[in-house]
Phi, psi and omega in degrees: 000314178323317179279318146351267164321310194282323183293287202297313160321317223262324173307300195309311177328290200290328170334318184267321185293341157294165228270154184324329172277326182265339176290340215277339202263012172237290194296325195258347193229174219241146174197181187270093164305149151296082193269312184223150184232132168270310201288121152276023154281325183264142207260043181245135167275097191283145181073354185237359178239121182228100149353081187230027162178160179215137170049042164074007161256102169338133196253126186234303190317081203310315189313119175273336179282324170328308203256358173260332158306333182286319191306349192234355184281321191260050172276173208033016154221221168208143217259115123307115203209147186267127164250154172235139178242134177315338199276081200053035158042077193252118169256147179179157250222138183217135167264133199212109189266161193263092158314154194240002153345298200207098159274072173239180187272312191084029182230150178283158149206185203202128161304077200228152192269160194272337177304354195268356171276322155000288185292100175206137184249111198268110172280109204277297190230137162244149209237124157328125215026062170237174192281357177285336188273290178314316210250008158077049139313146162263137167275159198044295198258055179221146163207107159331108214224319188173150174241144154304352192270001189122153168304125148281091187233123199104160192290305238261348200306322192257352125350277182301316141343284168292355131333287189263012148222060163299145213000061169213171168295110217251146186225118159229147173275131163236163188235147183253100172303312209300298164319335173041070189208155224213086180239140186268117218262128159271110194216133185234112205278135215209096187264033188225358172289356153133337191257190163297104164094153197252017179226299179083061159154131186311142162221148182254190166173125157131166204299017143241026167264345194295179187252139202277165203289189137310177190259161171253346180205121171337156167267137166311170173228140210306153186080005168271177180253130171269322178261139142234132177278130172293131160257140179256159214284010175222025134288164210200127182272124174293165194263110184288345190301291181301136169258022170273144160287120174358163166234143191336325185289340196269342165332118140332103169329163162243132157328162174276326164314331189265019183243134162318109167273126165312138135000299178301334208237133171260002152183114241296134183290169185284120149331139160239129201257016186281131201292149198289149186310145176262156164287170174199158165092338175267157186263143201283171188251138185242163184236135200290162160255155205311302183277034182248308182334293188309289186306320150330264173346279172350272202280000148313299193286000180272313195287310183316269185344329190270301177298359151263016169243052169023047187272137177302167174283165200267350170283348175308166166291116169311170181244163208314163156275169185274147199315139143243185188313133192300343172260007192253002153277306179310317204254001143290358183290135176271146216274120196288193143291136195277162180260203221246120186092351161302077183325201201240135186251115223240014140288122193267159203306322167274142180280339191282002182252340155242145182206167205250167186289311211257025192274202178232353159215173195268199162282136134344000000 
């Protein structure tokens, strides 16, 4: 609550510190509350509607006689009036026609500063058997707005209310956001019901408490469908038993009826159940890897390169090898044979290079 308090404190600042046309249309200015509507023609809402111009003039004059003259002034045509609502502090503009027997309006109205809407206390949470729970508060869509019982004015105003009627019945109007309806609660404040606090139940207040615009559509009640699909006439609830899927054949043909004509066509061409023609002839594609790819690319770009340097092909006749060498001669020469009882000369030919085991040193 403490944290609340200090945001909603910290807001009213800049609220007042914001500039004089937007302060002037809540906190400075006065219009005809709306207490009671006898005409149930007229779409005004009592206590959530405030009178605040009739025929396109700003209403400054407290004097009711003022403003019930402009109303006979348009009898057999109809008065125009700026209502402003509390209900996310909305303005707008009403045609209203003025009969002409008895030109009057049917509405109660009270001279009241617009500020007076202000004091509404927004119920965030309620803790289960507590009287706030017993006398069938809602959390978020409920908002304390005022009692019979006398003006409330202030964060602390319904505090001290409830003060003065510990353990007895207390009667407040509340408003229902979601439902948008305004019913009057019997709650009996109590410090002996087990819990926190003589109400038992969270309440905000202050300008992140106002009461919010209306809704444009009820809230579901539990267990509706918030979306529901139109089904067309050639869907088919599939069978849920099975977790296998149908198979193609078992689909329903669709009517011709149930088919779109183009504009152009004066009647839809005739369904065929003859299997669609196959194809032949295209080669199937097989799919390559990044480095077959890659090796692809390569030798494209290798074969391009060779037909612009006119470079021979790899099928030519190679050219001759080249002669070889006088010592590549010498040493091909073949070894004659020996003849029969002639040893082997198992000395090389220079003496300084060879030598024998049984000599008695080697060469130097």
């Amino acid at each position: 609550m403490s944290v609340f308090g200090a945001i909603n404190r910290f807001i009213s600042r800049l609220d007042s510190d914001s500039p004089a046309q937007n302060a002037g249309i809540n906190h400075g200015a006065f219009g005809f509350q709306v207490l009671r509507n006898k005409n149930r023609e007229i779409p005004i809402e009592p206590w959530y509607d405030f009178a605040i111009g009739i025929n396109g003039r700003q209403i400054d004059d407290p004097d009711p006689n003022l403003f019930a003259t402009e109303v006979r002034n348009c009898a057999g045509s109809t008065v125009t009036l700026t209502l402003w609502n509390a209900k996310g502090q909305r303005i707008r503009e009403m045609h209203i026609p003025v009969p002409t027997p008895s030109p009057t309006l049917g509405i109660t109205l009270q001279w009241t500063p617009l500020a007076t809407t202000d004091d509404v206390w927004h119920v965030l949470d309620v803790i289960p058997n507590s009287p706030a729970d017993i006398a069938g508060l809602l959390p978020y869509g409920d908002y304390i707005i005022g009692t019979p019982e006398g003006l409330v004015h202030g964060e602390s105003g319904l505090g001290e209310l409830v003060e003065d009627y510990l353990s007895r019945p207390l009667r407040l109007y509340v408003y229902n956001h979601e439902y948008a309806v305004t019913r009057l609660v019997t709650i009996t404040p109590s410090r002996n019901w087990g819990g926190n606090g003589a109400l038992g139940c969270v309440l905000g207040f202050g300008a992140l408490h106002h009461l919010p615009p209306p809704l444009t559509e009820p809230p579901a009640a539990p267990g509706e469908t918030l979306f529901e699909t139109a089904r067309l006439s050639n869907d088919f609830v599939r069978p849920t038993s099975s977790p296998s899927y149908p198979q193609p054949s078992s689909y329903p043909p669709p009517q011709p009826s149930d088919l779109l004509v183009p504009a152009a066509m004066a009647v839809p061409p005739p369904l065929t159940t003859s299997p669609a023609p196959t194809r032949h002839g295209r080669k199937k594609r097989v799919g390559l890897s990044p480095s077959r790819a890659f090796d692809e690319m390569f030798r494209e770009g290798e074969q391009k390169s060779k037909e612009e340097d006119f470079a021979p092909k790899s099928k030519a006749t190679p050219p001759p090898p080249p002669p070889p060498s006088k010592l590549a001669v010498e040493t091909s020469l073949p070894v004659p044979p020996l003849s029969a009882g002639e040893p082997r000369q198992t000395k090389s030919p220079d003496p300084e290079l060879d030598y024998d085991e049984d000599d008695e040193g080697a060469p130097g």
